[in-house]
Structure formats: C-alpha cells, structure tokens
N, CA, C and O atoms as a Maestro MAE file, in Angstrom:
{
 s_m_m2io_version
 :::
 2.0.0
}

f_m_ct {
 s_m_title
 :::
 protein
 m_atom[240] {
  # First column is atom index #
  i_m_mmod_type
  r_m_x_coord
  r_m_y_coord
  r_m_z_coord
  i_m_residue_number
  s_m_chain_name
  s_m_pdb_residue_name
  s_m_pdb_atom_name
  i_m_atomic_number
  :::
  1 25 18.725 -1.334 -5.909 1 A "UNK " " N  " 7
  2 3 18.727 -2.734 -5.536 1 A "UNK " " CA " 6
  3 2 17.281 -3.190 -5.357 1 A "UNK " " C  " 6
  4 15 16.622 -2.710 -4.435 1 A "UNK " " O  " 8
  5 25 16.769 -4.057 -6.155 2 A "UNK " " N  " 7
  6 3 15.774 -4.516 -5.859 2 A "UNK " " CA " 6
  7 2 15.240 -5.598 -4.297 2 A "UNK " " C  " 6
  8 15 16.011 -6.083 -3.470 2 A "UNK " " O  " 8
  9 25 14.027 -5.688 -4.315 3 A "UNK " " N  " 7
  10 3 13.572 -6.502 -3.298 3 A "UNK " " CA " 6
  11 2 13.682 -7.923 -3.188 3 A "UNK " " C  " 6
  12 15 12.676 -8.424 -3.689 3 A "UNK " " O  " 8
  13 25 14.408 -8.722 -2.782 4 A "UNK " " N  " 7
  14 3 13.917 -10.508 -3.238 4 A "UNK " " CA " 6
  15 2 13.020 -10.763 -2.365 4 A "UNK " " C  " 6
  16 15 13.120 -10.408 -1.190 4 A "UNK " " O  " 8
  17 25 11.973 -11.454 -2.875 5 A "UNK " " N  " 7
  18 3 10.698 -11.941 -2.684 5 A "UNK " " CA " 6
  19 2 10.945 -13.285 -1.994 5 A "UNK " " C  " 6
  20 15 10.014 -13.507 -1.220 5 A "UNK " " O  " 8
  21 25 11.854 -14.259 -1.991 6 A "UNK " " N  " 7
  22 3 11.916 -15.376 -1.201 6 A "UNK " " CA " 6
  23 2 12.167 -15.121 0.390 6 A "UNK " " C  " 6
  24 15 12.324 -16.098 1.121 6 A "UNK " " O  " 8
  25 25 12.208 -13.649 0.979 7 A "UNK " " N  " 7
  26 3 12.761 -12.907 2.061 7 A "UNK " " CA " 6
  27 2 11.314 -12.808 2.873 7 A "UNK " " C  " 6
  28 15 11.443 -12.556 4.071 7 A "UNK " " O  " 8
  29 25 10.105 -12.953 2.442 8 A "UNK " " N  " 7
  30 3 9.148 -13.045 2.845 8 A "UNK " " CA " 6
  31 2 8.717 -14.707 3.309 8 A "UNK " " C  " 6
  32 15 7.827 -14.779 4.157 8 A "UNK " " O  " 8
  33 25 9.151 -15.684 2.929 9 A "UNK " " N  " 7
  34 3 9.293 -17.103 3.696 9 A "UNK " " CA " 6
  35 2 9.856 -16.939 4.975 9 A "UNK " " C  " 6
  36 15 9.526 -17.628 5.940 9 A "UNK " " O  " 8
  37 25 10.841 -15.890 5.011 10 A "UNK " " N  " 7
  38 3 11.417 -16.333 6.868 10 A "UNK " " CA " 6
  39 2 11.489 -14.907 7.539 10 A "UNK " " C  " 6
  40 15 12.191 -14.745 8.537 10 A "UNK " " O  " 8
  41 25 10.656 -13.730 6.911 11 A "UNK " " N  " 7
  42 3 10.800 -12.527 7.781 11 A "UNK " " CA " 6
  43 2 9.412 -12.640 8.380 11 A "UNK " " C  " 6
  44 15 8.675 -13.453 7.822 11 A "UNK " " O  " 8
  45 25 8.714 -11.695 9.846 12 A "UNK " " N  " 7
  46 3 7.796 -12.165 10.013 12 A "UNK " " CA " 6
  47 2 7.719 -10.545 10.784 12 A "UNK " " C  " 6
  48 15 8.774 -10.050 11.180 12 A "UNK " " O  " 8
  49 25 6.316 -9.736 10.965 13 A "UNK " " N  " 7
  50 3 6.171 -8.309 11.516 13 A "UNK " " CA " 6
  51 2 6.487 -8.037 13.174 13 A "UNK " " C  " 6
  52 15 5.651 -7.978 14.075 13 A "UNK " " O  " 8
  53 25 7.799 -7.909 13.266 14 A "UNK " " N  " 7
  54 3 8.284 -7.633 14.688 14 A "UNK " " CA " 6
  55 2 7.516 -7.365 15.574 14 A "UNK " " C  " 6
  56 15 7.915 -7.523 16.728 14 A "UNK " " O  " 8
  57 25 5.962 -6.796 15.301 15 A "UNK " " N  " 7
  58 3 5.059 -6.490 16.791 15 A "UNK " " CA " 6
  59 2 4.280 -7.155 16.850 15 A "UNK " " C  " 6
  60 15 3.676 -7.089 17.922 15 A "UNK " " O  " 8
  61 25 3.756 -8.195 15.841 16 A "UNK " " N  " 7
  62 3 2.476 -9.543 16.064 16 A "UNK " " CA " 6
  63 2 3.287 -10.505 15.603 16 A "UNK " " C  " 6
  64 15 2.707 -11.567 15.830 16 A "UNK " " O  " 8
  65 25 4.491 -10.745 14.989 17 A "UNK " " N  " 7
  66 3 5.097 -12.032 14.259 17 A "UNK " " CA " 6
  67 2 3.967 -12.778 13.109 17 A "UNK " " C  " 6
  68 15 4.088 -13.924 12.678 17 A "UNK " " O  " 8
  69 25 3.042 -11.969 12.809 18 A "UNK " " N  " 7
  70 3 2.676 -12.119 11.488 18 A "UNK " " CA " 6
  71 2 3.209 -12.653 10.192 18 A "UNK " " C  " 6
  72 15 4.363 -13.069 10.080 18 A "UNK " " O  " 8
  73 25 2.414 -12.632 9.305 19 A "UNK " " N  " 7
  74 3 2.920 -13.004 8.082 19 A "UNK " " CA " 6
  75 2 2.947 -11.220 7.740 19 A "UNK " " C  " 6
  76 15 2.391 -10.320 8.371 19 A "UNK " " O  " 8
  77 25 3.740 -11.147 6.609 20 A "UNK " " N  " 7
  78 3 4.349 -9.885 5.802 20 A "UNK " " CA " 6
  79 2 3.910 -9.922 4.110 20 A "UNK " " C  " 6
  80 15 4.382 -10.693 3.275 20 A "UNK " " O  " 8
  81 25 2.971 -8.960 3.896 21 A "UNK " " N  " 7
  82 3 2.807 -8.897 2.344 21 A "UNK " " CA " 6
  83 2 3.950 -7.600 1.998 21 A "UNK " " C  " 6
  84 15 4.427 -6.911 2.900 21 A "UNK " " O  " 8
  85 25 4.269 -7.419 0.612 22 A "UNK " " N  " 7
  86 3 4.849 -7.049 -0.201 22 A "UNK " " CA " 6
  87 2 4.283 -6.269 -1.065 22 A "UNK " " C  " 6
  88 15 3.599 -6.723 -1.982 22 A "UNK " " O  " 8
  89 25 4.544 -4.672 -0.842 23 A "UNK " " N  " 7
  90 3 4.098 -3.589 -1.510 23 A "UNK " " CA " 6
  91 2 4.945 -3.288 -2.558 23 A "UNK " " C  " 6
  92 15 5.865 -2.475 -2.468 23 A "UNK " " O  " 8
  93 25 4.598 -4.065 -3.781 24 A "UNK " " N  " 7
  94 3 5.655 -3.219 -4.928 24 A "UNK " " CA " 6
  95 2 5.720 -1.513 -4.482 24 A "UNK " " C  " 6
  96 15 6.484 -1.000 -3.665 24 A "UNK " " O  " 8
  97 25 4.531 -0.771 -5.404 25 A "UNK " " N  " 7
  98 3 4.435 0.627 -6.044 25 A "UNK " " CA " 6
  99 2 4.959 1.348 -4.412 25 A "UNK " " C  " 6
  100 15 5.765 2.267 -4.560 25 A "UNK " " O  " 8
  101 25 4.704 1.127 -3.388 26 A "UNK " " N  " 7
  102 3 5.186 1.927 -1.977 26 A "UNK " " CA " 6
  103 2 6.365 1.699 -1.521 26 A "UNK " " C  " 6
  104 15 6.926 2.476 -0.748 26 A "UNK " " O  " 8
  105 25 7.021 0.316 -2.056 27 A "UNK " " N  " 7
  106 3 7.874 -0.129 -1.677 27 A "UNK " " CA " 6
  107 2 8.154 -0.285 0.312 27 A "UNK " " C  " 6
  108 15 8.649 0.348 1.245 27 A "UNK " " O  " 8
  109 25 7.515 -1.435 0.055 28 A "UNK " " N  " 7
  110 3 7.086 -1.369 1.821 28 A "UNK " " CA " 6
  111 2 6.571 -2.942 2.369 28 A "UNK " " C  " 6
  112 15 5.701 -3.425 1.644 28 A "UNK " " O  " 8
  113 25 6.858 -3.531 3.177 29 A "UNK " " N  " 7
  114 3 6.470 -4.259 3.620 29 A "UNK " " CA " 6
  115 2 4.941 -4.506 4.730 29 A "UNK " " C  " 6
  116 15 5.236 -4.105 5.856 29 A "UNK " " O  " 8
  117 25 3.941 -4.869 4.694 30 A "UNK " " N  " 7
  118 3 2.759 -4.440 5.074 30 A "UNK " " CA " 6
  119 2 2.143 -6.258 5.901 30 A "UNK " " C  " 6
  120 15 2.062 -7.445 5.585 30 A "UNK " " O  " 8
  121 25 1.815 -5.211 7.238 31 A "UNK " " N  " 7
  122 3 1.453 -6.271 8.154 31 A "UNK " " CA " 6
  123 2 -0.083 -5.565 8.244 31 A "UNK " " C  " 6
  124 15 -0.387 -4.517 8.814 31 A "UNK " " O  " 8
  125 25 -1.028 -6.585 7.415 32 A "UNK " " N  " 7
  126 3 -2.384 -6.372 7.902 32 A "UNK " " CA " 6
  127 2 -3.134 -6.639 9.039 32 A "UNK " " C  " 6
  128 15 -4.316 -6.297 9.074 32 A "UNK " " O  " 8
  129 25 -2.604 -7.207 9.977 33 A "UNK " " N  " 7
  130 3 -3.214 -7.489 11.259 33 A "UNK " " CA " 6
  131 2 -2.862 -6.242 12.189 33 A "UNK " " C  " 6
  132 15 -3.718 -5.719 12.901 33 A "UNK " " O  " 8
  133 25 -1.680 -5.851 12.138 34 A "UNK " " N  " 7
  134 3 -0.961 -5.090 12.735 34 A "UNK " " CA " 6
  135 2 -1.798 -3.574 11.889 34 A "UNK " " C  " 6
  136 15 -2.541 -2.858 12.560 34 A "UNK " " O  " 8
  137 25 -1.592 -3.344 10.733 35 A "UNK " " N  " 7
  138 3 -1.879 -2.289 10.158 35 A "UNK " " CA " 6
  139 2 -0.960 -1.116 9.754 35 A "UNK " " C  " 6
  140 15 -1.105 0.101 9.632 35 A "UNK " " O  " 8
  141 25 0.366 -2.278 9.549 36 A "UNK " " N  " 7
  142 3 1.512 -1.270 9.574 36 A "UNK " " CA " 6
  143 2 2.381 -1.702 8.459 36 A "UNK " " C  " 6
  144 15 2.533 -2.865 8.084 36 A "UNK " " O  " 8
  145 25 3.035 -0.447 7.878 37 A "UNK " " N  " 7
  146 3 3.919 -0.640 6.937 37 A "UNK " " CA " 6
  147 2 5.447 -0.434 7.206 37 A "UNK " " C  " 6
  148 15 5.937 0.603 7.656 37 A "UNK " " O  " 8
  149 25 6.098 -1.517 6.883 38 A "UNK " " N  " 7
  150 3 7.745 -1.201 7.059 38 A "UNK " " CA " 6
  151 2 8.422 -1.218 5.457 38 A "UNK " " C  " 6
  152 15 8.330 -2.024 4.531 38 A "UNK " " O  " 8
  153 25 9.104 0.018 5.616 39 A "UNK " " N  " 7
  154 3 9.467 0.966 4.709 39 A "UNK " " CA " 6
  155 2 10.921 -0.171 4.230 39 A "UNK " " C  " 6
  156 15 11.612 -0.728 5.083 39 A "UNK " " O  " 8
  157 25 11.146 -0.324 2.686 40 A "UNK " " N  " 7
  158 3 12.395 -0.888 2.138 40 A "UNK " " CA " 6
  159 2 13.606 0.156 1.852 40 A "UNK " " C  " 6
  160 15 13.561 0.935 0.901 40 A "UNK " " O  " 8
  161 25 14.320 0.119 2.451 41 A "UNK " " N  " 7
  162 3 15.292 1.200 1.686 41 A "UNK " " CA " 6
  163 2 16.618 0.376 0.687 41 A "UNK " " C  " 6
  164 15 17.458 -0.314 1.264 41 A "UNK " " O  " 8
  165 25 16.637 0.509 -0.374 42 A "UNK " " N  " 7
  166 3 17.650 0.337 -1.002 42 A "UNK " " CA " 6
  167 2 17.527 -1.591 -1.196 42 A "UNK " " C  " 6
  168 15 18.604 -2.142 -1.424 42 A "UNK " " O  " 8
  169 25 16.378 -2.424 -1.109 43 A "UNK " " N  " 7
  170 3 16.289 -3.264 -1.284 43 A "UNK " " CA " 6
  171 2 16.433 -3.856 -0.074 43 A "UNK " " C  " 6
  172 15 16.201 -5.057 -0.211 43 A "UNK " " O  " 8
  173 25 16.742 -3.549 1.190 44 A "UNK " " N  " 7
  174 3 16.297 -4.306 2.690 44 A "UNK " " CA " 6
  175 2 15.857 -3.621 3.328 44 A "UNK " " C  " 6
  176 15 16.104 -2.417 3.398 44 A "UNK " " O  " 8
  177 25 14.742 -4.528 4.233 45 A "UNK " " N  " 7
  178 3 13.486 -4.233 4.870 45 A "UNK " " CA " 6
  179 2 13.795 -3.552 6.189 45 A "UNK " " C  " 6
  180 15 14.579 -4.019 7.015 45 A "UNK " " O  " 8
  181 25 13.319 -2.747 6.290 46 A "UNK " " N  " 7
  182 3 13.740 -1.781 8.054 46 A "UNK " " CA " 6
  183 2 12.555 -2.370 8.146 46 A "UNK " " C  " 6
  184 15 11.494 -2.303 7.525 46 A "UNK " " O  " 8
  185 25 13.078 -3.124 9.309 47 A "UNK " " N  " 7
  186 3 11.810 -4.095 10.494 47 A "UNK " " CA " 6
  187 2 11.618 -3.756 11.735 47 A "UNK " " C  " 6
  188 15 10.941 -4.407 12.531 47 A "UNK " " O  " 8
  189 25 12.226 -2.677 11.983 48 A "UNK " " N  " 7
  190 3 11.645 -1.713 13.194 48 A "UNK " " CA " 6
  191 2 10.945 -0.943 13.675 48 A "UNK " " C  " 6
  192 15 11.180 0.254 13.513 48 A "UNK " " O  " 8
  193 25 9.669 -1.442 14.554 49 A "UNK " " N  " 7
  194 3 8.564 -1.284 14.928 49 A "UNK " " CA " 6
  195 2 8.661 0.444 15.005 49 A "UNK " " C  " 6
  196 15 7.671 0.842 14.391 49 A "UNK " " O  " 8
  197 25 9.316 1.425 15.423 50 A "UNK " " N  " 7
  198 3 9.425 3.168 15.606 50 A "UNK " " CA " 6
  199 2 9.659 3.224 14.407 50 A "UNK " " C  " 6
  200 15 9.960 4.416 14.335 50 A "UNK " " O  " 8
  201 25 9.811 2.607 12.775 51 A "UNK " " N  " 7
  202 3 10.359 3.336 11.970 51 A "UNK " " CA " 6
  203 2 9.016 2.630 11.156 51 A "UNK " " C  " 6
  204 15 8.988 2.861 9.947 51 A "UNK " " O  " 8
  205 25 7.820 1.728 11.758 52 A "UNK " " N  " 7
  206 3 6.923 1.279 10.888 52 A "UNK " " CA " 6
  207 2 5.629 2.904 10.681 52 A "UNK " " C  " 6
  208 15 5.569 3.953 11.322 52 A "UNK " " O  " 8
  209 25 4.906 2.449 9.654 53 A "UNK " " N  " 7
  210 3 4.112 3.885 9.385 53 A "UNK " " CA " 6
  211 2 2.518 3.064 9.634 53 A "UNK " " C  " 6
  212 15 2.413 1.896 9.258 53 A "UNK " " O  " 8
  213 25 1.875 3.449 9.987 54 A "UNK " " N  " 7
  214 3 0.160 2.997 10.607 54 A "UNK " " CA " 6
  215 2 -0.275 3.593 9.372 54 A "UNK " " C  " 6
  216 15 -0.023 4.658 8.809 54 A "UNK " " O  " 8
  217 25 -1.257 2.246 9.022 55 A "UNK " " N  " 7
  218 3 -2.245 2.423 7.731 55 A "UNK " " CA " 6
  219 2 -3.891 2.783 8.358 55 A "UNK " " C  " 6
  220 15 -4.365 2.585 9.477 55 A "UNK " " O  " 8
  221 25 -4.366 3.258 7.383 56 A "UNK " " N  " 7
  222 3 -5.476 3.222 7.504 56 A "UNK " " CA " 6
  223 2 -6.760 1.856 6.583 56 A "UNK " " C  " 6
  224 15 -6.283 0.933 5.922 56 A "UNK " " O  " 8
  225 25 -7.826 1.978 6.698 57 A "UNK " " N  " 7
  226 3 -8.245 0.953 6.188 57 A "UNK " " CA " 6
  227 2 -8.295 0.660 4.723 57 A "UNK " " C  " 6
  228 15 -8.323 -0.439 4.168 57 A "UNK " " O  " 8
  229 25 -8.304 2.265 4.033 58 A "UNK " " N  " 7
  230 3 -8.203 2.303 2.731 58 A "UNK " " CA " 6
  231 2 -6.922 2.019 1.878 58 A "UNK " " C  " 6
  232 15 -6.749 1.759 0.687 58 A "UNK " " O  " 8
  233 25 -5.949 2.197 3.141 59 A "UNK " " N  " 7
  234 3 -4.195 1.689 2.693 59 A "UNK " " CA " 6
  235 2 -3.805 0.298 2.692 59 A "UNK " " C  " 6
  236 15 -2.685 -0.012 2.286 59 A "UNK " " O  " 8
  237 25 -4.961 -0.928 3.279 60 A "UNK " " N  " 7
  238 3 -4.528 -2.066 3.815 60 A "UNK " " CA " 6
  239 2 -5.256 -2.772 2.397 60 A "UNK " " C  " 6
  240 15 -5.218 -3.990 2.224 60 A "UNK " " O  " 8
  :::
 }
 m_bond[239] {
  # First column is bond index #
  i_m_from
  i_m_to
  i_m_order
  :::
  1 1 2 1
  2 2 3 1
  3 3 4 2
  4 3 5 1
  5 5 6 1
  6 6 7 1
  7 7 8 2
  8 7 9 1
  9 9 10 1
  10 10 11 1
  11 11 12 2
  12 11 13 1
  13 13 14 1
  14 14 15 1
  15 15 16 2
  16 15 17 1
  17 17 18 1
  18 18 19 1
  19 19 20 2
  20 19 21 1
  21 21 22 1
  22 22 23 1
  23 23 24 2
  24 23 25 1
  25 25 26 1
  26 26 27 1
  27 27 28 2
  28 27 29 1
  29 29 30 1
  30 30 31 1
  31 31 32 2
  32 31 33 1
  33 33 34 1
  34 34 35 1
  35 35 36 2
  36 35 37 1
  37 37 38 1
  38 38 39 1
  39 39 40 2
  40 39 41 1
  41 41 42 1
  42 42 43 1
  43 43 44 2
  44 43 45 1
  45 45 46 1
  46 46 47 1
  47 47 48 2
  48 47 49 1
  49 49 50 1
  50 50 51 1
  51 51 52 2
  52 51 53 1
  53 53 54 1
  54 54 55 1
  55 55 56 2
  56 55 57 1
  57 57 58 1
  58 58 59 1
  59 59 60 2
  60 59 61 1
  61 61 62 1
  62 62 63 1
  63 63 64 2
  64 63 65 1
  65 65 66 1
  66 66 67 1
  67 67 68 2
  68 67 69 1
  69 69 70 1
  70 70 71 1
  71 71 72 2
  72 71 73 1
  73 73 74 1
  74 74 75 1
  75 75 76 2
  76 75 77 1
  77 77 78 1
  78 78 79 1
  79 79 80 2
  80 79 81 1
  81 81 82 1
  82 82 83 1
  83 83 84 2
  84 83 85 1
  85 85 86 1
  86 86 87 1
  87 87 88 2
  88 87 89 1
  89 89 90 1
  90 90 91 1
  91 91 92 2
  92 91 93 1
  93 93 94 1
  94 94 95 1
  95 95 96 2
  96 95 97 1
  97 97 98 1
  98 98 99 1
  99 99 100 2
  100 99 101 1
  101 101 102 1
  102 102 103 1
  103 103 104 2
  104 103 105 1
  105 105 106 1
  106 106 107 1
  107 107 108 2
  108 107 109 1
  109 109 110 1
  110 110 111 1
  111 111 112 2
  112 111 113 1
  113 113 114 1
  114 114 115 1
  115 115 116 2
  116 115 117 1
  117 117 118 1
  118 118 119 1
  119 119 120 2
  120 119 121 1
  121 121 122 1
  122 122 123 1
  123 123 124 2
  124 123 125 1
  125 125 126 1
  126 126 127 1
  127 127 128 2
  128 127 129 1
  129 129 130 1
  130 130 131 1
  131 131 132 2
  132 131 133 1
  133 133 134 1
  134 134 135 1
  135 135 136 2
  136 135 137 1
  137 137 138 1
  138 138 139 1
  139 139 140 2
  140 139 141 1
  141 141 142 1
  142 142 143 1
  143 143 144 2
  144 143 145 1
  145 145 146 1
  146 146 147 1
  147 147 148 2
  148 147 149 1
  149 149 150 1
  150 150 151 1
  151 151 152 2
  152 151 153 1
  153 153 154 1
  154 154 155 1
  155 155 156 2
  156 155 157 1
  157 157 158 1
  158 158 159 1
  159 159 160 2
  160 159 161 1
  161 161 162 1
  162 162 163 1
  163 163 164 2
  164 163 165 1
  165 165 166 1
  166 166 167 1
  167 167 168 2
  168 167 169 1
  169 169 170 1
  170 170 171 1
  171 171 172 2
  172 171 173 1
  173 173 174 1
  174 174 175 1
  175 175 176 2
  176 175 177 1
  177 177 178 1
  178 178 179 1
  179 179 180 2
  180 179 181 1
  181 181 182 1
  182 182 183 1
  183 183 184 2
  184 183 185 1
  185 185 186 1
  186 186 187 1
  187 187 188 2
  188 187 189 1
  189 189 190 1
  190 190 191 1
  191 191 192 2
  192 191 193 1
  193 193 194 1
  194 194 195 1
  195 195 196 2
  196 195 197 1
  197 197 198 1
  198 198 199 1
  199 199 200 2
  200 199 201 1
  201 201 202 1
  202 202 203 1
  203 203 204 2
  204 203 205 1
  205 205 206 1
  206 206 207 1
  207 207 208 2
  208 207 209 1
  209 209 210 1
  210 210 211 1
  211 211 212 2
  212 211 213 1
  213 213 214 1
  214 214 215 1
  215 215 216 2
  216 215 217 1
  217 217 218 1
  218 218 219 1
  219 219 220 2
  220 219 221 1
  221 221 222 1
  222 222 223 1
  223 223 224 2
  224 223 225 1
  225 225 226 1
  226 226 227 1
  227 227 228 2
  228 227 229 1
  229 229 230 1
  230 230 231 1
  231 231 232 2
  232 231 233 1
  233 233 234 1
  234 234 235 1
  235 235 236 2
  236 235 237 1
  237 237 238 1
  238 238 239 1
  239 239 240 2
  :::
 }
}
C-alpha cells in the first residue's frame, strides 16, 4: 500500500506539532526540528513519539 501525500496537509509531529516531510527511499515520515523519524508501515504513518527513531545531522 502506498503512501498518500495529501496526508501531510493535516498530520503534524506529535512532540513539536511541526510540519512533517516525507521520506520516499526510508519510507518514514521526518520531523526536522524535532530530528525524528516516524516509520510508515504498510502505507500509514505510526505517529508515536516511543516508536519515532532520532536522526542524526547527516540523516536530516
């Protein structure tokens, strides 16, 4: 199942309420303020802050 991209207009990063970019190749949702990635499974976004993964600067 793919990702729909219009899902990024009204989702926002559960620990700053950020805006959310869109990782095709990782398949992941990525909050650069925050520095965190939330993982897509099966085409919807797990938006839960214990299941997000911490980037580093070279990942952002």
């Amino acid at each position: 199942m793919a990702f729909d991209k219009k899902l990024l207009d009204i989702v926002a990063c559960p620990s700053c309420k950020g805006k959310l970019e869109y990782d095709k190749e990782a398949q992941q949702l990525v909050c650069k303020a925050e520095r965190l990635a939330y993982p897509i499974t099966e085409g919807i976004p797990v938006l839960l802050e214990n299941r997000a993964i911490s980037l580093d600067d070279a990942e952002i």
